[in-house]
Phi, psi and omega in degrees: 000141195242111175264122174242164143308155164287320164298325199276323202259347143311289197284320210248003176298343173282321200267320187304314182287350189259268162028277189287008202260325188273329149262055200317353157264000207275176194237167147227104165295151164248121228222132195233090186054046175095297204270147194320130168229343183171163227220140174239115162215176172321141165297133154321139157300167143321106185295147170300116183307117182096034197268290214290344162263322182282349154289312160304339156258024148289330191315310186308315159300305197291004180253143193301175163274189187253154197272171203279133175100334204242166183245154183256140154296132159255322142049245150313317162288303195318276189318338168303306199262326179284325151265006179278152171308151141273161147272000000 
């Protein structure tokens, strides 16, 4: 992680943005009287279209079946698999 000045981050922004492009983890803090004011790092990709539905229909497979009569949370499972860790 690279801590600059704002002044500093003025002059150096093309070798900052070339940095972070090359090195897709790396963070440049941006820095104000010391303190942190804003963080240069790689852009997120993109998801592939339809990566969010069909993970909800794998979800979907993976739920029991519903008993006769009774309606499933589904829900609830949802919410499981999009913020519990994965490995």
């Amino acid at each position: 992680m690279t801590r600059v000045s704002i002044s500093e981050a003025r002059r150096r922004l093309p070798e900052l943005v070339r940095q972070v492009k090359q090195d897709r983890g790396s963070v440049v803090q941006i820095t104000v009287r010391d303190e942190v004011v804003a963080e240069l790092r790689a852009a997120l990709t993109d998801p592939e279209p339809g990566a969010a539905a069909r993970a909800l229909l794998e979800l979907a497979r993976k739920l029991p079946k519903p008993r006769k009569g009774r309606p499933t949370d589904v829900s609830a499972h949802v919410k499981d698999y999009l913020y519990s860790r994965r490995p």
